[in-house]
C-alpha positions in Angstrom: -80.4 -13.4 -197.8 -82.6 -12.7 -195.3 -86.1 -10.7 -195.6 -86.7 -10.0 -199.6 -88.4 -7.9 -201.6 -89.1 -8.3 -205.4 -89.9 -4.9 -207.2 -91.0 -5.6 -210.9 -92.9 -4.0 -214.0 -94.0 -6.9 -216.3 -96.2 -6.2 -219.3 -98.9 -8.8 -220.9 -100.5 -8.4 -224.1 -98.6 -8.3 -227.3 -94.8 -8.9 -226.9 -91.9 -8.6 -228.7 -90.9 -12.2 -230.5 -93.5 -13.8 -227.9 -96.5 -12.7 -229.8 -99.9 -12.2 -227.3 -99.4 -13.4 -223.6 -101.7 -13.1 -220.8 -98.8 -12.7 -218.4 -95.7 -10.6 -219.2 -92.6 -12.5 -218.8 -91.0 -10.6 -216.4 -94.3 -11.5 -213.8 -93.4 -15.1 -214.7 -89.1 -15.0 -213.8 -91.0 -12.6 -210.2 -93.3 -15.9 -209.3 -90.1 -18.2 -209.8 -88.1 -16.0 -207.7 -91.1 -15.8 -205.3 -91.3 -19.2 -205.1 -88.1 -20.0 -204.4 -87.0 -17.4 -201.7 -90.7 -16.2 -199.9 -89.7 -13.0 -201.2 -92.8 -10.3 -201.0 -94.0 -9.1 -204.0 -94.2 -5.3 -205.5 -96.1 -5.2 -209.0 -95.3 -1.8 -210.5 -98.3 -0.5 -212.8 -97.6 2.4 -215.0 -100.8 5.0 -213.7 -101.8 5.0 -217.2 -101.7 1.6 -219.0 -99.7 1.1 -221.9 -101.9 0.0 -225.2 -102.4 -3.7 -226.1 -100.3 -3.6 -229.0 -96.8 -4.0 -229.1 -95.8 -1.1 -231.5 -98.0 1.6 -230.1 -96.9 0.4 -226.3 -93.7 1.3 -227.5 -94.4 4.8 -228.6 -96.3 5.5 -225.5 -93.3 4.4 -223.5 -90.5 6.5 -225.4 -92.7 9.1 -224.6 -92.9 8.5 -220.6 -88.8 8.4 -220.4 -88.0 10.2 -217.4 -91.6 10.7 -216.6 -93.5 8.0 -215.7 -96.2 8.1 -213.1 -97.1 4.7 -211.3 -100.5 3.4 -209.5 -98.9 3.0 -206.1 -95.3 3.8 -204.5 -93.4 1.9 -201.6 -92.7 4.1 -199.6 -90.3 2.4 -196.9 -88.1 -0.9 -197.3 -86.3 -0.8 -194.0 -87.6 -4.3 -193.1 -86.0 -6.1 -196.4 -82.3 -6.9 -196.4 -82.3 -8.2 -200.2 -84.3 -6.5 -203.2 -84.9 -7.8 -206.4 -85.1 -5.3 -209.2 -86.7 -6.7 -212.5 -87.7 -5.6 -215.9 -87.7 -5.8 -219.4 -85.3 -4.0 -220.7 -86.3 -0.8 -222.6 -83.6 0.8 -224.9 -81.0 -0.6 -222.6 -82.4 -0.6 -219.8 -85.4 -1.1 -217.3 -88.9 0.1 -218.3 -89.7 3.7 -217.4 -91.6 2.7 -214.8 -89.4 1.0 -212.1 -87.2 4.9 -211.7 -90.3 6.0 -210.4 -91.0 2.9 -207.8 -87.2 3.4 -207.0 -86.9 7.2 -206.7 -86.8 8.5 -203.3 -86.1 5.0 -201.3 -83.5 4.4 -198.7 -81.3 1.7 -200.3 -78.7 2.0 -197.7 -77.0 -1.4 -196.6 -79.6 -3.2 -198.8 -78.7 -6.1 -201.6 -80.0 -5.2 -204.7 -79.9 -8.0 -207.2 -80.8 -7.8 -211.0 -82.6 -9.8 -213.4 -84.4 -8.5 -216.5 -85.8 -10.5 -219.8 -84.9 -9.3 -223.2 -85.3 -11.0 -226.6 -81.2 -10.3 -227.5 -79.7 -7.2 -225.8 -78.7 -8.9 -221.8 -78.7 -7.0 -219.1 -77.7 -4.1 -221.1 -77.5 -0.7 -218.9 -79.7 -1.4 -216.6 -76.9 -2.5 -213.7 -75.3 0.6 -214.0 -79.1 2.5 -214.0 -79.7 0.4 -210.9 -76.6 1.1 -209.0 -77.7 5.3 -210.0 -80.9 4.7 -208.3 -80.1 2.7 -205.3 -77.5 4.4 -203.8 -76.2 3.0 -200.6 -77.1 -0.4 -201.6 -74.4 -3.3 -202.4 -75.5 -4.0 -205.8 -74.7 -6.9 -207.9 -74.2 -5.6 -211.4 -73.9 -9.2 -212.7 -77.1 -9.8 -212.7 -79.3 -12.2 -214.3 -80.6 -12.0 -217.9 -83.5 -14.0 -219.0 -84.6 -14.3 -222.9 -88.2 -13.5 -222.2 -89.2 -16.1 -225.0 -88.0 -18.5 -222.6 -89.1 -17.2 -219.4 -91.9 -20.0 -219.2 -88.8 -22.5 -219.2 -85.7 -20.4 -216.3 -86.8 -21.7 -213.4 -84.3 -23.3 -212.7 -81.6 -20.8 -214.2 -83.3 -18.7 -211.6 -82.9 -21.5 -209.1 -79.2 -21.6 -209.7 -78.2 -18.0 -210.0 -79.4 -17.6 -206.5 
């Protein structure tokens, strides 16, 4: 696999079917695949945070579709041969967020793998939305899907997908 990269948006607070959390379940599925490749780590932060509650997070985030400015950018992964891309998935696909952490890298000859969490909907769009975004890159639309209700409990789904 050699040298890895995880880039994630995870949200805490109150979820969807999980009620409150004080981590966000995609941060959870990024430590197990942290832990179990040595994989650097890229949190992306939305520049404004979203509101605590779920139903107004998700009008603020309908509303940052195709413009959604982040905290910090990467702005070169030419030492990483394998990058994880991982969110929850957002009207079938990742969060706003994660296009803007991808836009503008150099994906060529990298493995991009997936995994998001959802509460019923898979992987959804967000391999073909990948592949869009990281052109160059060998990506593996299969993926991984995690039911963010029981993200607490995949490490070892994680374990055996890699």
């Amino acid at each position: 696999m050699g040298k890895s990269l995880i880039i994630y948006f995870s949200r805490a607070d109150e979820n969807y079917s999980v009620g409150w959390i004080d981590k966000g379940n995609t941060e959870i599925v990024a430590e197990f695949v942290q832990e179990l490749t040595g994989a650097d780590m890229f949190k992306v932060e939305p520049a404004v945070p979203y509101a605590a509650d779920y139903n107004t997070c998700i009008k603020e985030a309908k509303q940052r579709v195709g413009n959604a400015p982040i905290k910090e950018k990467l702005k070169d992964i030419s030492t990483y041969d394998t990058i994880f891309v991982m969110s929850p998935i957002y009207w079938g696909t990742y969060a706003p967020e994660v296009e803007t952490a991808l836009e503008g890298l150099d994906f060529s000859g990298k493995a991009v793998r997936i995994i998001c969490t959802h509460e019923g909907s898979g992987l959804s769009g967000m391999p073909r939305d990948v592949k869009r975004m990281c052109a160059g890159a060998d990506v593996d639309m299969s993926g991984l899907a995690i039911v963010g209700s029981q993200a607490k409990n995949s490490k070892l789904k994680v374990s055996e997908w890699l």
